[in-house]
C-alpha positions as CSV (number, residue, x, y, z in Angstrom):
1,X,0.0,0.0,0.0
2,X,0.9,3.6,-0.8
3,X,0.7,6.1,2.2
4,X,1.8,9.6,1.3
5,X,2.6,11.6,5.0
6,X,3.5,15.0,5.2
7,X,4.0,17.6,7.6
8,X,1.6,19.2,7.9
9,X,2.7,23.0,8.8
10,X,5.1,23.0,6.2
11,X,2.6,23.2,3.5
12,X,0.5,26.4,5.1
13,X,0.1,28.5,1.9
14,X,2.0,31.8,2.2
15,X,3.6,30.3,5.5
16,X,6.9,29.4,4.7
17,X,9.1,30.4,7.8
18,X,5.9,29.0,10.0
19,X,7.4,26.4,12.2
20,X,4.1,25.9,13.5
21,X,3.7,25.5,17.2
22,X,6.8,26.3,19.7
23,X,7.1,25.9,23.3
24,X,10.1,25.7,25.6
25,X,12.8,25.4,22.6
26,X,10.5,22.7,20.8
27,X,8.8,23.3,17.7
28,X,6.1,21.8,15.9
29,X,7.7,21.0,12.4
30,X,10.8,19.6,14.5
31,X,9.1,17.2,16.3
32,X,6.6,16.1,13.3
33,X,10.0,15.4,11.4
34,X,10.9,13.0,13.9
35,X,8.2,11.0,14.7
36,X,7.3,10.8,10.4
37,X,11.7,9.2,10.1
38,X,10.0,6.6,12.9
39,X,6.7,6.2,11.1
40,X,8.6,5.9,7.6
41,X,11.4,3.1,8.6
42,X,8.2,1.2,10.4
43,X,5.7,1.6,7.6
44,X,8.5,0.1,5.3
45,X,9.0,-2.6,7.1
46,X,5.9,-3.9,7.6
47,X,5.5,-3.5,3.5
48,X,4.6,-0.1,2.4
49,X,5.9,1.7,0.4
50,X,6.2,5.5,1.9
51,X,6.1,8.7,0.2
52,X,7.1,11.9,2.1
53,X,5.7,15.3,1.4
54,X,7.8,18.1,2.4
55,X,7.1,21.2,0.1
56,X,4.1,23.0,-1.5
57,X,1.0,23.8,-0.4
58,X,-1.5,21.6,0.3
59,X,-3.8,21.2,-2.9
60,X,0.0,20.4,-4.5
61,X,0.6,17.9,-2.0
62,X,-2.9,16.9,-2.6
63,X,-1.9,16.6,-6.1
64,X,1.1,14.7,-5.3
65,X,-0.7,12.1,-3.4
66,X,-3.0,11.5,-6.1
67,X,-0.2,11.2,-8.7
68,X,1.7,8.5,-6.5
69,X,-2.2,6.9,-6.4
70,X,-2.0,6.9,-2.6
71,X,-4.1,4.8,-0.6
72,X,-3.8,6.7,3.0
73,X,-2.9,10.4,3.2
74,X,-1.9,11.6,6.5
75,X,-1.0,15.7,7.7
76,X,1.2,15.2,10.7
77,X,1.0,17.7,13.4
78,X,1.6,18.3,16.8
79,X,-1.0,20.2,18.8
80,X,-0.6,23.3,20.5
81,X,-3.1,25.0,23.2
82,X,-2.1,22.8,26.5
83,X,-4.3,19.5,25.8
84,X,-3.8,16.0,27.7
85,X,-5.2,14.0,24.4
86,X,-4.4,12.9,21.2
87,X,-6.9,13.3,18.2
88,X,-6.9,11.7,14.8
89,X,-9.4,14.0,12.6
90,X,-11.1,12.0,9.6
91,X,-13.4,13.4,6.9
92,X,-16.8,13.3,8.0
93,X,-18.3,11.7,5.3
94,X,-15.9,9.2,5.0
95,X,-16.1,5.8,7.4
96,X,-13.0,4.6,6.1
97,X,-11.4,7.5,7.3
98,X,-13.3,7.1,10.8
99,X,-12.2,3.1,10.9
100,X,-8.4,4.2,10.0
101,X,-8.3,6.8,12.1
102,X,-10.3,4.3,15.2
103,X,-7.6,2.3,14.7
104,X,-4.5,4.8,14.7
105,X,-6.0,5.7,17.5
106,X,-5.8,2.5,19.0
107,X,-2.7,1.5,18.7
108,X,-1.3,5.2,19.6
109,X,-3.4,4.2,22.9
110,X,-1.2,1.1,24.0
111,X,2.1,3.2,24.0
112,X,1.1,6.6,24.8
113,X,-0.1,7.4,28.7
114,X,-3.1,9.9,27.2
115,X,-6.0,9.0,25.8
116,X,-6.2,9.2,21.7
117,X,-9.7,9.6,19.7
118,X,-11.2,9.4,16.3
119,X,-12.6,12.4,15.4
120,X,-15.1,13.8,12.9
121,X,-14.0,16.8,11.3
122,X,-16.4,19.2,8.7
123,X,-15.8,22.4,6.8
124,X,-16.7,25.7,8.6
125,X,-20.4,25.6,8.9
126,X,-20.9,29.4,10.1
127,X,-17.5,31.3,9.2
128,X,-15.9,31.0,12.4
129,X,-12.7,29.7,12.9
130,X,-11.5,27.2,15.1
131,X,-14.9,27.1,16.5
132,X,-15.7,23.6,17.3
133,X,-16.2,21.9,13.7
134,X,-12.6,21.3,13.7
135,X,-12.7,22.8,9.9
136,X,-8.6,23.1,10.3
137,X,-8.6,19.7,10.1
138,X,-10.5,19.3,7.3
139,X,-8.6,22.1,5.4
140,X,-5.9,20.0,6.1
141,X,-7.1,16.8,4.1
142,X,-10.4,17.4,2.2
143,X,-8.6,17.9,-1.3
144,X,-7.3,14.5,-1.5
145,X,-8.7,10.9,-3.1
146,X,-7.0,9.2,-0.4
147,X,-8.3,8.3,2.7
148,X,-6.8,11.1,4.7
149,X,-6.3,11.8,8.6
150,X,-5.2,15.0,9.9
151,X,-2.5,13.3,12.5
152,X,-2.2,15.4,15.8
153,X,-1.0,12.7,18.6
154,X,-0.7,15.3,21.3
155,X,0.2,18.7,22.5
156,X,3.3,20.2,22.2
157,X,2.8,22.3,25.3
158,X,0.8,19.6,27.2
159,X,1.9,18.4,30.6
160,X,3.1,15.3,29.7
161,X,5.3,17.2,26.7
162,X,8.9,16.1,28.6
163,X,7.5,12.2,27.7
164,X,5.8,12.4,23.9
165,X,8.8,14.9,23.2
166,X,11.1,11.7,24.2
167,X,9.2,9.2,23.0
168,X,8.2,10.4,19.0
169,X,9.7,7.5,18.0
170,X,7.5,4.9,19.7
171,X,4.7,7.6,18.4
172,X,5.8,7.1,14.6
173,X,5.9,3.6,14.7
174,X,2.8,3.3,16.8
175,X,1.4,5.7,13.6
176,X,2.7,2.9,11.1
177,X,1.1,0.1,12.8
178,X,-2.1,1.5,13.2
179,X,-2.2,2.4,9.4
180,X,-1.1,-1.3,8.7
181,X,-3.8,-2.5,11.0
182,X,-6.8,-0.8,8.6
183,X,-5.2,-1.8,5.5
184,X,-4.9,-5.6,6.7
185,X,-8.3,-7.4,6.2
């Protein structure tokens, strides 16, 4: 199977020095590097073939993912706004997105000490931002034929940061086995 990952603050359009979240010397795009090298050396060797994302926006990413002919498409981030939790956002509409992301989350939840969730995400229904649709999310992955997850496995300022910042590898690879788990009948 295909999976085309990316992170996911590197393709804000317009954004290019954005780093994306930073706290106490740590920033966002850093960590997402390292727990994506953990993801991609797992994925592989459980049989995937992985294709890494790094520049462009992200309808060209998008674009990119549908030219490889992709199977999963995941936008790595790390949160930012002090949360306990990880979150794996899926299309709405899409209940294979919902049973990948179910079982990303699963596996995240054997190796992480924070709870980890499917969640729905949906464009902006009433031209707020950030107001509880999680339609960041959704910008982040709507555009592609994949099924796509929005990847945030937890906070970068969270309390438990001094551990996940430690421990992206066992994130990544927990990432890569949750992936293999969906695509595995």
């Amino acid at each position: 199977m295909i999976i085309a990952a990316t992170i996911g603050h590197a393709g804000r359009p317009s954004r290019w020095a954005d780093r994306g979240a930073a706290f106490e010397g740590s920033e966002e795009v850093s960590a997402v590097r390292r727990y994506l090298d953990a993801f991609d050396r797992e994925a592989r060797a459980l049989g995937h073939t992985v294709v890494l994302l790094s520049d462009g926006e992200y309808s060209a990413q998008w674009a990119r993912a549908d030219q490889y002919k992709a199977s999963v498409y995941l936008n790595c981030h790390v949160n930012a706004g002090g949360g306990d939790r990880g979150e794996l956002f899926y299309d709405y509409r899409s209940t294979r997105g919902q049973a990948l992301a179910e079982d990303v989350a699963a596996e995240l939840g054997k190796v992480v000490p924070w709870p980890c969730r499917a969640r729905a995400c949906r464009p902006d229904t009433n031209g707020i931002p950030r107001d509880g649709d999680y339609s960041e999310a959704f910008g982040c992955i709507s555009g592609v034929k994949a099924v796509a997850l929005c990847v945030e496995p937890y906070f970068l300022d969270g309390p438990r940061r001094a551990w996940f910042l430690s421990q992206l590898d066992t994130v990544g690879r927990a990432l890569a086995r949750g992936v293999d788990a969906w695509s595995r009948p």
